[in-house]
ROFI-851850 format. One record per residue (C-alpha): x, y, z; residue number from 1; residue in three letters. Coordinates in steps of 0.1 Angstrom, whole numbers, padded with zeros to 4 digits. Layout:
BEGIN
xx; yy; zz; nr; rest
X; Y; Z; NUM; ala
...
This chain:
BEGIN
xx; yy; zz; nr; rest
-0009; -0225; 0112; 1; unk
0019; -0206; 0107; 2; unk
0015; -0162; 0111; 3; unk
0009; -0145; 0085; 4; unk
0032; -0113; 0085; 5; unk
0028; -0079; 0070; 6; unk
0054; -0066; 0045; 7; unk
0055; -0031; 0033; 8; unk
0075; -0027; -0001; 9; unk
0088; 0014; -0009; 10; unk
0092; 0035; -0021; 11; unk
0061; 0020; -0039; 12; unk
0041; 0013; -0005; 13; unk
0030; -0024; -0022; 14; unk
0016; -0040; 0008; 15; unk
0016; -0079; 0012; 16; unk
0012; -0109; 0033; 17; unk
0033; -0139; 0033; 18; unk
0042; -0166; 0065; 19; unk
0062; -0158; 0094; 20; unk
0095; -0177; 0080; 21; unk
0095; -0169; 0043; 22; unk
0124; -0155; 0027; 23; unk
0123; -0115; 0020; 24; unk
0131; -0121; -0014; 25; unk
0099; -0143; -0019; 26; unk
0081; -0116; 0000; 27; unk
0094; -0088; -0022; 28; unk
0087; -0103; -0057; 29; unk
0050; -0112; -0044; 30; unk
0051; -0075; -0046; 31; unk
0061; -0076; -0080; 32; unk
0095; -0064; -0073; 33; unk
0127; -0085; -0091; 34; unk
0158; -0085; -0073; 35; unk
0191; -0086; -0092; 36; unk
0201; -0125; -0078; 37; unk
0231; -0131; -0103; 38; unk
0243; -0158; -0075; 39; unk
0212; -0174; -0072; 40; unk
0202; -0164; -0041; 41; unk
0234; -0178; -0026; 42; unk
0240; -0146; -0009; 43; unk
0276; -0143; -0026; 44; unk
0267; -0116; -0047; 45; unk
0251; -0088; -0027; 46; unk
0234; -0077; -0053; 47; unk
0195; -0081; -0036; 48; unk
0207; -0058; -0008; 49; unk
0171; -0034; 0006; 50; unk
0168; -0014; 0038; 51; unk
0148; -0025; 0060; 52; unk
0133; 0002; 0081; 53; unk
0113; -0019; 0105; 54; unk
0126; -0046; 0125; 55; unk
0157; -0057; 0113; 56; unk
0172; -0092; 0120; 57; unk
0203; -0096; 0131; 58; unk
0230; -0101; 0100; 59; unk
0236; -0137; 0085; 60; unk
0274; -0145; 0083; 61; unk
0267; -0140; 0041; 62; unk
0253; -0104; 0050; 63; unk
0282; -0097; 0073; 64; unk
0308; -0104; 0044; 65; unk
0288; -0086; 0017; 66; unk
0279; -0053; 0035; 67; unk
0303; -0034; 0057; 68; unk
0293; -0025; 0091; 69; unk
0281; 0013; 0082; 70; unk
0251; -0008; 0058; 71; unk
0243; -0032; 0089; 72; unk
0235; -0002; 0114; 73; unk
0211; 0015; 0087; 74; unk
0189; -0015; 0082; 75; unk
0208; -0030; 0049; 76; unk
0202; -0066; 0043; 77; unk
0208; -0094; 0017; 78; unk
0167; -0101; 0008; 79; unk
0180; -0141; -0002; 80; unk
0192; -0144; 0034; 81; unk
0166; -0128; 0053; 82; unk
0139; -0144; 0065; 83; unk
0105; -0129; 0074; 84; unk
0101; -0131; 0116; 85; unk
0078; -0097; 0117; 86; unk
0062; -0073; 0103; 87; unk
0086; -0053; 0080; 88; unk
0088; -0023; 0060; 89; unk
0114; -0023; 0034; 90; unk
0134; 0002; 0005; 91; unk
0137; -0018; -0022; 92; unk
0167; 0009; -0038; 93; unk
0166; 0003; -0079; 94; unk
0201; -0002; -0085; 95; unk
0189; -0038; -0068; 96; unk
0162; -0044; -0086; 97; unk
0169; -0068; -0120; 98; unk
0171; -0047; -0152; 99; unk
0158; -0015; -0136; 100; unk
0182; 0012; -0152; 101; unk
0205; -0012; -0167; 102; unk
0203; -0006; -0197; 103; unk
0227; 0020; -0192; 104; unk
0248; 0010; -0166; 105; unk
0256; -0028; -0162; 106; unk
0228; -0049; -0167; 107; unk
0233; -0088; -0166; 108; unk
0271; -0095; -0179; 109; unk
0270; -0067; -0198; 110; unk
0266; -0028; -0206; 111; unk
0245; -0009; -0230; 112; unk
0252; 0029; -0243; 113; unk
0225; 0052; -0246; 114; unk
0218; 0055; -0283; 115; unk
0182; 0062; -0295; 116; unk
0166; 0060; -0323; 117; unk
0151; 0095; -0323; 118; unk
0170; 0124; -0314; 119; unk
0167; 0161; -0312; 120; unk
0180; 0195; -0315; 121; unk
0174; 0228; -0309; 122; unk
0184; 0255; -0340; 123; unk
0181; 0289; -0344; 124; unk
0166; 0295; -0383; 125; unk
0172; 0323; -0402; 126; unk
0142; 0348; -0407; 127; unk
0127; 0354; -0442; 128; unk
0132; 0390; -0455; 129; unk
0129; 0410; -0492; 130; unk
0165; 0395; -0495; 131; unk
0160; 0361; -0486; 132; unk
0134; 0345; -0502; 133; unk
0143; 0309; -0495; 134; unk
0115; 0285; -0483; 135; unk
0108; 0275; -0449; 136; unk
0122; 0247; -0452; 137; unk
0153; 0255; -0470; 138; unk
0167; 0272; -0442; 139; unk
0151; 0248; -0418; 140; unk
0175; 0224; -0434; 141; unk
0205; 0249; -0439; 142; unk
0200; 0255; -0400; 143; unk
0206; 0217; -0396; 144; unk
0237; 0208; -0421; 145; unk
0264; 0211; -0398; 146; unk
0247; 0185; -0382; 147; unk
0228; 0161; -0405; 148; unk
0231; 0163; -0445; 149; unk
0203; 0149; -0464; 150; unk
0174; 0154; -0444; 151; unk
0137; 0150; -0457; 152; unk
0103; 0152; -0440; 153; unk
0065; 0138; -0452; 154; unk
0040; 0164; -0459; 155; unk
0025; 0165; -0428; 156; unk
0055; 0182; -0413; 157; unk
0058; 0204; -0438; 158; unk
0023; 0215; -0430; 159; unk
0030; 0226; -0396; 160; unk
0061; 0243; -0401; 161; unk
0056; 0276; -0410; 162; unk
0034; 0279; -0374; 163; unk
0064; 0263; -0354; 164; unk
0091; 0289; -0371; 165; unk
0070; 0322; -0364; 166; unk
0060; 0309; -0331; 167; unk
0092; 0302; -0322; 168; unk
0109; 0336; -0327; 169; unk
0135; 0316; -0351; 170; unk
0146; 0291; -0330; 171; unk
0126; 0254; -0333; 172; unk
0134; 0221; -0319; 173; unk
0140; 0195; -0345; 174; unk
0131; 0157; -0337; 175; unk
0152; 0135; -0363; 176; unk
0146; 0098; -0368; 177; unk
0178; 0092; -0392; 178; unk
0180; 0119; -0418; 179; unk
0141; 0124; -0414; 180; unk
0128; 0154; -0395; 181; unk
0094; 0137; -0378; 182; unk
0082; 0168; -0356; 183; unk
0088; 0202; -0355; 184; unk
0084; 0223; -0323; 185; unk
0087; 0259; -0316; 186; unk
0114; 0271; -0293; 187; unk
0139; 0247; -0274; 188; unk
0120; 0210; -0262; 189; unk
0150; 0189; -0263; 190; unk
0147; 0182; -0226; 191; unk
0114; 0166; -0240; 192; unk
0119; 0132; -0255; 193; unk
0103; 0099; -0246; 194; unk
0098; 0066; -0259; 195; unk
0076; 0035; -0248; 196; unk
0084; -0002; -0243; 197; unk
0059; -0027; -0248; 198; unk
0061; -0064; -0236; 199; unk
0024; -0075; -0252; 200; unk
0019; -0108; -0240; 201; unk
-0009; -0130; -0246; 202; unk
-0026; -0123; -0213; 203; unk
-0010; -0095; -0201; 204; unk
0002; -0061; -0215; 205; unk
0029; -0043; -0201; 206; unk
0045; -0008; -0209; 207; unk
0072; 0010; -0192; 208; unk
0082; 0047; -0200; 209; unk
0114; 0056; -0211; 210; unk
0132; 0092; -0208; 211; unk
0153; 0091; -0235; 212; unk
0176; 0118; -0229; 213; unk
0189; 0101; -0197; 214; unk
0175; 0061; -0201; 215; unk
0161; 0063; -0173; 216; unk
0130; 0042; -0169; 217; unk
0103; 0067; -0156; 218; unk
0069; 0049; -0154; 219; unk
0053; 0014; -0161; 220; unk
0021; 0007; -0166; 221; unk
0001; -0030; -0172; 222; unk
-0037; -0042; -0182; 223; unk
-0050; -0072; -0191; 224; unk
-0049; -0084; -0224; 225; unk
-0086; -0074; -0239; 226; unk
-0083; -0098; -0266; 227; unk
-0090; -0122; -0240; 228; unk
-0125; -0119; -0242; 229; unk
-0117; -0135; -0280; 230; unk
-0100; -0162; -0267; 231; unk
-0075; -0176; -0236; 232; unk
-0052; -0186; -0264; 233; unk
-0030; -0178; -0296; 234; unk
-0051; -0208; -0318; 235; unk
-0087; -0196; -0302; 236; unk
-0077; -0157; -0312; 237; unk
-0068; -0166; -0350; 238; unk
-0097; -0185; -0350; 239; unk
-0120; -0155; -0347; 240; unk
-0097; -0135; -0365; 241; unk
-0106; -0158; -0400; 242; unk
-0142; -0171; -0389; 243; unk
-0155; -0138; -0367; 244; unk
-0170; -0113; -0393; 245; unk
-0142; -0082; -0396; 246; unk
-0129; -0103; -0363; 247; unk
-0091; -0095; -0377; 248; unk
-0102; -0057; -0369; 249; unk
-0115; -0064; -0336; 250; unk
-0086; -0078; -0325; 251; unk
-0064; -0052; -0336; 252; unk
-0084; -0025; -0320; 253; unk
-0085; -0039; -0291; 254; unk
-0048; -0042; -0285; 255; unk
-0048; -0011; -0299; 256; unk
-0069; 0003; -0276; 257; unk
-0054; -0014; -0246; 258; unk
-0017; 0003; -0256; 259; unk
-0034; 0036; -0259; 260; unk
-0046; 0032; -0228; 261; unk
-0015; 0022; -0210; 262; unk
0003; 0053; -0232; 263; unk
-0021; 0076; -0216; 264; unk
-0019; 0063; -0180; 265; unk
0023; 0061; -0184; 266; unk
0021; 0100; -0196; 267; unk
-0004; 0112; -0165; 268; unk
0023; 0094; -0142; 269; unk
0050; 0115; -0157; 270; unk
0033; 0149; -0162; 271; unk
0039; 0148; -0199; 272; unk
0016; 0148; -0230; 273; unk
0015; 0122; -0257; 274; unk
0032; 0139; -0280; 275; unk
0067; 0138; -0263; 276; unk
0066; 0101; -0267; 277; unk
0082; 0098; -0300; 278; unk
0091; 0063; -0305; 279; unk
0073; 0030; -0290; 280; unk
0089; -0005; -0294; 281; unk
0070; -0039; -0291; 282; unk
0080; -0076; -0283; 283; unk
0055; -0105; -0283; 284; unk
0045; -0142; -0294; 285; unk
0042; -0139; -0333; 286; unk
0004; -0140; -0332; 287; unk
0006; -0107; -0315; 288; unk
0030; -0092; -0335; 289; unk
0007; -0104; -0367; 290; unk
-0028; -0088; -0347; 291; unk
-0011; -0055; -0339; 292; unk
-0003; -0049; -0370; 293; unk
-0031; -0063; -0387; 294; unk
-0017; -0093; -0406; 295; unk
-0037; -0122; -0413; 296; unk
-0027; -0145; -0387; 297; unk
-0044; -0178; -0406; 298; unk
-0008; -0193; -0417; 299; unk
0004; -0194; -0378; 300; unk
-0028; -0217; -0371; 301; unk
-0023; -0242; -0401; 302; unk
0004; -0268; -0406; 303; unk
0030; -0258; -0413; 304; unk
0027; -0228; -0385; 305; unk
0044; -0199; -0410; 306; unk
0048; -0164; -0400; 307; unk
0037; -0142; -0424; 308; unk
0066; -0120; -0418; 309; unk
0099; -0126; -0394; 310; unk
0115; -0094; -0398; 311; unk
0112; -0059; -0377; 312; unk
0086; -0039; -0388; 313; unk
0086; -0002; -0383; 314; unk
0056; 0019; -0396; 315; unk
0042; 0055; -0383; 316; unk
0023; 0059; -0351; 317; unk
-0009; 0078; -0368; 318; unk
-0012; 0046; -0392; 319; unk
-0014; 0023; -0364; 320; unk
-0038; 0050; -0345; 321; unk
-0010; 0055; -0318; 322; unk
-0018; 0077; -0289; 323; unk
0015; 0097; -0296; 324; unk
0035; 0117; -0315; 325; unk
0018; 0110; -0350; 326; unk
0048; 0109; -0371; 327; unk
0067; 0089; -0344; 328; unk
0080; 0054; -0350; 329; unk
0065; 0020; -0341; 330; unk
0094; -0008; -0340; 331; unk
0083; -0046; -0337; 332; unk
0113; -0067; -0321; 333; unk
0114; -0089; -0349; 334; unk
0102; -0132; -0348; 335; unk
0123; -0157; -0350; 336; unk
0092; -0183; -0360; 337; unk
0056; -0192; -0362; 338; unk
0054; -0199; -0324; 339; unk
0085; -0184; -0312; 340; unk
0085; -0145; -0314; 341; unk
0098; -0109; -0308; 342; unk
0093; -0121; -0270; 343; unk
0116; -0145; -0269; 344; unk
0142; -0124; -0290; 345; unk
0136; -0100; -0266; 346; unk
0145; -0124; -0237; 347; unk
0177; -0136; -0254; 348; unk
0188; -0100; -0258; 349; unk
0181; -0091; -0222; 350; unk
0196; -0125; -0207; 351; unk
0229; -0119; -0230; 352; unk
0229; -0151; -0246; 353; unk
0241; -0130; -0279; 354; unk
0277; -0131; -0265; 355; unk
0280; -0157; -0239; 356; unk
0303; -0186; -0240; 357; unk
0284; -0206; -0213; 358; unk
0258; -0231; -0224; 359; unk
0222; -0215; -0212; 360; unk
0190; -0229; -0212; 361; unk
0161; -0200; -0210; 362; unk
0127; -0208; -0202; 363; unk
0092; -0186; -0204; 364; unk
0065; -0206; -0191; 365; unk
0030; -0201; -0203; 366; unk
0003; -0212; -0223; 367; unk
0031; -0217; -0247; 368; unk
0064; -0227; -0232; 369; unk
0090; -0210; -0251; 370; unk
0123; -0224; -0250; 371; unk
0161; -0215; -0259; 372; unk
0191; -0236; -0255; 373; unk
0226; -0223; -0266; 374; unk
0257; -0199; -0263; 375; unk
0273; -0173; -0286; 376; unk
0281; -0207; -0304; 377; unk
0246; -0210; -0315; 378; unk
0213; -0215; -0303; 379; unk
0182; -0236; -0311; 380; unk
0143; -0224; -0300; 381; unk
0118; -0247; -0297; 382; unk
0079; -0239; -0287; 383; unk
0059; -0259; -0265; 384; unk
0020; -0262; -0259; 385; unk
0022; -0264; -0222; 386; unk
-0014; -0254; -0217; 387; unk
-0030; -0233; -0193; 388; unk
-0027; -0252; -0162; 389; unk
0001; -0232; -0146; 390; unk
-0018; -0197; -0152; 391; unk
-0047; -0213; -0134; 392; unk
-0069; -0225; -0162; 393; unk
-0089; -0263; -0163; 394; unk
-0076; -0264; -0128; 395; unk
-0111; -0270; -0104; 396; unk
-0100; -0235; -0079; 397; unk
-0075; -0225; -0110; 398; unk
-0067; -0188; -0108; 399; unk
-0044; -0163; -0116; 400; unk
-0021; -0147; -0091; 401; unk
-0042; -0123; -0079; 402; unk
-0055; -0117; -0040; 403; unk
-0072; -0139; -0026; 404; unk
-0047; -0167; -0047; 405; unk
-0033; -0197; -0026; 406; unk
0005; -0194; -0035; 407; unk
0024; -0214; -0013; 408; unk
0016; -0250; -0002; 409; unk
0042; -0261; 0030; 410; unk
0029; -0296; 0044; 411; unk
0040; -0314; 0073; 412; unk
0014; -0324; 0100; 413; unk
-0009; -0308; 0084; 414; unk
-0011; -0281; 0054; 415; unk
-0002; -0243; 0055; 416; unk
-0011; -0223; 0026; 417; unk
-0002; -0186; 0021; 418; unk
-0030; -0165; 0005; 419; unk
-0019; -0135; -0018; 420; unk
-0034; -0103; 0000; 421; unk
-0037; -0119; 0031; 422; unk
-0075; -0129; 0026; 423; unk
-0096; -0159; 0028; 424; unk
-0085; -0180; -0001; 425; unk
-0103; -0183; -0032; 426; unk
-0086; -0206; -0052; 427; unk
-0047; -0215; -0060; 428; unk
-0023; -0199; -0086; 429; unk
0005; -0218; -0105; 430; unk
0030; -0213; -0080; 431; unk
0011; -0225; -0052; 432; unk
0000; -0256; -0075; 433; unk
0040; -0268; -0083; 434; unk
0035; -0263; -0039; 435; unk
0006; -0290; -0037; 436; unk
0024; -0315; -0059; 437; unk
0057; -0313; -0048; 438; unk
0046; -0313; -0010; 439; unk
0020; -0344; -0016; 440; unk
0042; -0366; -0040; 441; unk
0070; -0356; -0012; 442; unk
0042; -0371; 0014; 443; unk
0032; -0398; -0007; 444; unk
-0003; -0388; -0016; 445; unk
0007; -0384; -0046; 446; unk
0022; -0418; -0068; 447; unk
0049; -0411; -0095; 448; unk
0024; -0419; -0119; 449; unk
0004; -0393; -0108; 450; unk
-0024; -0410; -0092; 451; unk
-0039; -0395; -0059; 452; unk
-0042; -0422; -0039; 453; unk
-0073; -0428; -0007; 454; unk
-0076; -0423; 0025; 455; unk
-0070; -0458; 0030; 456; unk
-0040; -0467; 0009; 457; unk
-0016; -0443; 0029; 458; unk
0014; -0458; 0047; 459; unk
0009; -0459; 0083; 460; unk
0031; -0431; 0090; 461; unk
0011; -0404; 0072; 462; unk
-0002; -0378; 0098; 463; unk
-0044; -0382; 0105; 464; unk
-0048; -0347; 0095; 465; unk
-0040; -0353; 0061; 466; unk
-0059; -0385; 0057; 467; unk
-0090; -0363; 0067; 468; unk
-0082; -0340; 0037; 469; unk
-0089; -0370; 0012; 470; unk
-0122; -0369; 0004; 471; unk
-0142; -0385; -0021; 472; unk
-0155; -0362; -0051; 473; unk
-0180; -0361; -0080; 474; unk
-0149; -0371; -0105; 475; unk
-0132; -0393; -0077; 476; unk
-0101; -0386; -0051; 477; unk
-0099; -0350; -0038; 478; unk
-0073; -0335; -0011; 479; unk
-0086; -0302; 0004; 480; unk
-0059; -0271; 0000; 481; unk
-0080; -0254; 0027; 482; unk
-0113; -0259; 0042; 483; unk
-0122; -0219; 0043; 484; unk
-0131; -0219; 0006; 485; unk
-0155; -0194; -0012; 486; unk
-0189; -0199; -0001; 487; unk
-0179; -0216; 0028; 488; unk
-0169; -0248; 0003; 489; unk
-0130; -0262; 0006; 490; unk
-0108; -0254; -0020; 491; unk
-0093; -0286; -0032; 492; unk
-0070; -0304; -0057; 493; unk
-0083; -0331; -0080; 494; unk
-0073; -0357; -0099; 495; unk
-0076; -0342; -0130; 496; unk
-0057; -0309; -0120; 497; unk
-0026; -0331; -0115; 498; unk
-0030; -0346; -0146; 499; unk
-0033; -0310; -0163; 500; unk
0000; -0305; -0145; 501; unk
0016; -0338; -0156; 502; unk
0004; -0323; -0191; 503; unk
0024; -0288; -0189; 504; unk
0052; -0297; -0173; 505; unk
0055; -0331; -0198; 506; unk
0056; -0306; -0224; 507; unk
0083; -0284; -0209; 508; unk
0105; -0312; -0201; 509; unk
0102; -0332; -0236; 510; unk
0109; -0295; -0253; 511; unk
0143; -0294; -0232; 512; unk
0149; -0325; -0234; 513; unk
0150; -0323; -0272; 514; unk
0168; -0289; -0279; 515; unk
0195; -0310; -0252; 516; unk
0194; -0337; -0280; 517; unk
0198; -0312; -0309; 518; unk
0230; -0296; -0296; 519; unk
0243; -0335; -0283; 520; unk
0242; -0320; -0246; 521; unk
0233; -0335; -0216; 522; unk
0213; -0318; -0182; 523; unk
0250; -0321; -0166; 524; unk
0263; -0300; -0192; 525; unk
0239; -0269; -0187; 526; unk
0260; -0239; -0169; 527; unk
0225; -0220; -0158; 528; unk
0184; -0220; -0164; 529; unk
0171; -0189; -0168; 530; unk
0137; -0184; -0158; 531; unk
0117; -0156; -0176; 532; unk
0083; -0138; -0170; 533; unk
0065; -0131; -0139; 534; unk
0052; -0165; -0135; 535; unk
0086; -0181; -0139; 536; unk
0100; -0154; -0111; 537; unk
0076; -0170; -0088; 538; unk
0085; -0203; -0093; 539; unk
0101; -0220; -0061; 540; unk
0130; -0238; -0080; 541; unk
0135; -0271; -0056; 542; unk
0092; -0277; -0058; 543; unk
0098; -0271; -0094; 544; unk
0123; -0294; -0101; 545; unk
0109; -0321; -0078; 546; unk
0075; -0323; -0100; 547; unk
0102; -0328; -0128; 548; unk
0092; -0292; -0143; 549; unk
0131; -0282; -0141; 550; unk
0159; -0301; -0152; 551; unk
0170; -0317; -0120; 552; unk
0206; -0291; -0121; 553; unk
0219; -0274; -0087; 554; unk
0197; -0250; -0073; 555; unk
0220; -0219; -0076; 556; unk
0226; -0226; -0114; 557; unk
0184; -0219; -0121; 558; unk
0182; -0180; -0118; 559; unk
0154; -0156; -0121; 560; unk
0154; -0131; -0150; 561; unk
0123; -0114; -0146; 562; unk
0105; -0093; -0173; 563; unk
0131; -0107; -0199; 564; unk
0111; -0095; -0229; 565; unk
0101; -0062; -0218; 566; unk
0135; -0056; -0206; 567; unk
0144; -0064; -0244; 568; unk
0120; -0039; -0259; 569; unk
0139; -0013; -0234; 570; unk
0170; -0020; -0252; 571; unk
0160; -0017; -0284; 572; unk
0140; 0012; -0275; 573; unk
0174; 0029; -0257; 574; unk
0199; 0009; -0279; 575; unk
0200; 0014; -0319; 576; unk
0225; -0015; -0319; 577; unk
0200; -0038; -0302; 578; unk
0181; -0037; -0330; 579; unk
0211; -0052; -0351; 580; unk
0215; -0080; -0321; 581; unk
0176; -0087; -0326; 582; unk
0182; -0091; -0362; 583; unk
0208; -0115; -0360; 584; unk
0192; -0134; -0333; 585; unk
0161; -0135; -0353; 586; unk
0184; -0150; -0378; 587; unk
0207; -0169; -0362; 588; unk
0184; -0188; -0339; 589; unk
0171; -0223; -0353; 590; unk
0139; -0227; -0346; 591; unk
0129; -0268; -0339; 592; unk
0091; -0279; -0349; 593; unk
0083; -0306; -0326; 594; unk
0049; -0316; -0337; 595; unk
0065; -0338; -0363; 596; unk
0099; -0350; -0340; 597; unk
0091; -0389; -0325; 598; unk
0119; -0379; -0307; 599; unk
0097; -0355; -0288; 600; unk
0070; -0373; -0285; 601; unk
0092; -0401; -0267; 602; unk
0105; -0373; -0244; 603; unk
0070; -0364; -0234; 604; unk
0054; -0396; -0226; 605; unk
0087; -0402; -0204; 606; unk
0082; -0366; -0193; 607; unk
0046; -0373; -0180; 608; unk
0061; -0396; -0151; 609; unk
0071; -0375; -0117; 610; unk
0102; -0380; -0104; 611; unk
0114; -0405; -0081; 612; unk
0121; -0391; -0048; 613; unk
């Protein structure tokens, strides 16, 4: 078996493990780190270039011709051409890293001017006397109106501003969203102005803090879902939300909760309080969009799957119980259908589909695979149900990616499995089961129907060592991942976790397939793939496409976009304009139902079938 090597990620000091061999740039987005790879990993761009400050390979030809000779002595490299030999210790600088700061500077294609909704200034207010008898805030607003005309404010900041002026000694800070003044501070705070993004997913939650007087992102924060414990699923979650007793309130309090939470952990990172985060924004599936804000979600579960509401919402932070300024703004990216949602708009927003002549095809695999295919010409959105199996549910040793995860499958003469954290396994992730099925139907364990054949139906030329990892099971053929398992037991891969993998990926294909269809396009025609969320950033594209997950394209035309729909609540969070762009992508983008389409359903059953080799 293959070494396992040490790889030490800063300036975050993220620690992993991965085999002596693998690329850097595998190694680095184990880590959680995304690399800017606009060339696929081709090495043509230099985009992915780190510093690595502990034994250095010597420079590919592609390394040599993207960095100059003063880079190469200081340890830069090219993290698609490096390979992992030893133990390394690497700068990972942020201009590298994909949509970190670039939403001010360049980010995919594109640029993006710092423009926020809220703003602030600093004015000096005149002081009451015998002979000036105007209100506070009369001269609050004739302080502002060689800057803003117009302005109004709800009661509660009337209540607070007579404090703020005499505390202030006449000069205040004013914090405008449009022509309304939503905070009043005394003295100057302008230097103090911060918003949230939120990417709420249905398993994971994810905020990152935003300074919003420079753009730059200053802390990110993520938790677990809690609504999990109501369900894995959208359909199981607006279940309990009609059947559960005040189960719609639950729900919402949790998430709720769980963004507080994040708020407060994103603030103790910066050294601010709460209240200088003004403004939060929000992207997610529909049925999280619908349980933040306390909609009843019963129309998304019922044919024929109708939002109860497509556009953005925004609404104050102190009616949502927002752990922040109280009469700050919440802004939901808006939907664009029942199963397709802010998430997605996000996505397109980030991946700058909005103004891009090429014909794109953007993927977010989960539960629900979400799907876009189009240009600036027009798009089409479909959603799939590709089930759990690739986030490591009904799988036998199913798990997230998490230590302790099998992640990588390599078989030859025998089977080599990497292990996130570097520990004895536990069970295998989603990446490392795409691994097991490409490397056995690549073997020919594994039929193109699917079917795992015995021991004894092998070719000849199949290596002992894997005929000794087919053993016979209480539901029937099993081939052991790895014979170190938890309680001494091996973890192994049955016949029914391919079949749950036949399942998701059918889905995925048959909902490409289909959108191809819509727009009379073909696979050939498809200039790139973009792969979105941290499970598709993990995916290894050739495995991938030989289980017939990925359209079968060039390997350089399928890139890796990371936290698309975060990065898309960033932009409307730093952007005013993006919000327009979300609008008319919510809009614009036709939304396909399959459940009714025989078309799709053809595509599937096709779709279940693996690839010829």
């Amino acid at each position: 078996m293959r070494k396992s090597l040490r790889v030490e990620i800063q300036p975050e000091g993220r620690v992993v493990n991965v085999l002596s061999g693998a690329s850097l740039i595998e190694a680095v987005g184990v880590a959680g780190v995304i690399l800017d790879t606009p060339c696929g990993g081709a090495g043509h761009c230099g985009k992915c270039r780190v510093q690595v400050m502990k034994n250095a390979t010597e420079p590919t030809q592609a390394e040599l011709d993207c960095l100059g000779q003063e880079e190469i002595d200081e340890g830069y490299r090219l993290a698609c051409q490096t390979k992992v030999l030893d133990d390394l210790v690497v700068r990972s600088p942020y201009p590298a890293r994909m949509f970190q700061q670039k939403i001010l500077t360049g980010g995919v294609d594109r640029e993006v001017r710092l423009d926020p909704n809220i703003r602030k200034m600093a004015v000096s207010v005149a002081q009451p006397s015998l002979e000036d008898q105007r209100s506070d805030f009369d001269r609050l607003v004739d302080a502002l109106d060689d800057n803003v005309a117009g302005v109004w404010a709800e009661l509660d900041i009337v209540r607070s501003l007579p404090g703020a002026l005499r505390m202030g000694e006449s000069v205040v800070t004013v914090a405008l969203e449009g022509r309304e003044i939503i905070g009043v501070d005394p003295g100057d705070t302008t230097d103090c102005l911060f918003g949230a993004a939120f990417d709420i997913g249905t398993t994971t939650v994810v905020g990152m803090l935003l300074d919003l007087t420079t753009g730059h992102q200053v802390a990110v924060a993520a938790r677990t879902n809690p609504q999990v414990a109501f369900g894995d699923d959208v359909i199981s979650r607006i279940q309990h939300a009609n059947d559960a007793p005040d189960g719609r309130r639950q729900l919402q309090e949790a998430i709720i909760d769980c963004i507080n939470e994040i708020i407060a952990d994103l603030c103790g990172q910066a050294g601010i309080s709460p209240d200088c985060v003004y403004e939060v924004t929000f992207g997610g599936n529909t049925t999280m969009n619908h349980l933040l804000l306390g909609i009843d979600p019963r129309s998304l579960g019922e044919m024929p799957f109708v939002a109860a509401i497509r556009e953005a919402v925004n609404i104050k932070a102190r009616d949502l119980g927002m752990n922040m300024r109280p009469g700050g703004n919440i802004h939901g990216v808006p939907n664009i259908a029942g199963f397709v949602g802010g998430d997605t708009v996000g996505m397109i927003l980030a991946a700058g589909m909005l103004d891009d002549d090429r014909l794109l095809l953007a993927i977010d695999i989960g539960t629900n695979g979400e799907i876009v295919l189009g240009s600036k010409a027009g798009m089409v959105s479909c959603s799939t149900a590709a089930g759990p199996a690739f986030e490591g549910a009904r799988i036998r040793f199913g798990m997230r990616a998490s230590v302790g995860a099998i992640d990588k499958v390599v078989i030859n003469s025998d089977v080599e499995v990497n292990v996130l954290g570097g520990v004895e396994p536990r069970g295998i992730c989603g990446t490392g089961l795409i691994d097991a099925i490409a490397e056995l139907l690549r073997c020919g364990i594994i039929e193109p129907t699917g079917r795992l054949q015995k021991a004894d139906e092998l070719p000849a030329d199949v290596p002992d060592a894997l005929r000794e990892r087919l053993i016979e099971g209480e539901t029937g053929t099993e081939f052991v991942l790895a014979w170190n398992g938890p309680d001494g037991k091996p973890i192994v891969l049955t016949q029914k976790d391919v079949r749950e993998a036949q399942l998701g990926k059918g889905a995925i294909s048959a909902g490409v397939a289909t959108l191809l269809a819509e727009l009379d396009a073909t696979v050939d025609d498809l200039d790139a793939v973009l792969l979105a969320g941290a499970f598709g950033n993990f995916i290894r594209r050739s495995q991938a496409k030989r289980i017939g997950l990925l359209p079968d394209i060039p390997t350089e035309k399928i890139r890796f976009v990371g936290n698309a729909a975060g990065t898309g609540a960033k932009m409307v969070l730093a952007a005013r304009h993006c919000r327009a762009d979300t609008e008319r992508i919510s809009r614009e983008c036709r939304y396909i139902e399959l459940a009714n389409r025989i078309d799709f359903q053809a595509a599937f059953a096709e779709a279940m079938m693996f690839p010829e080799s």
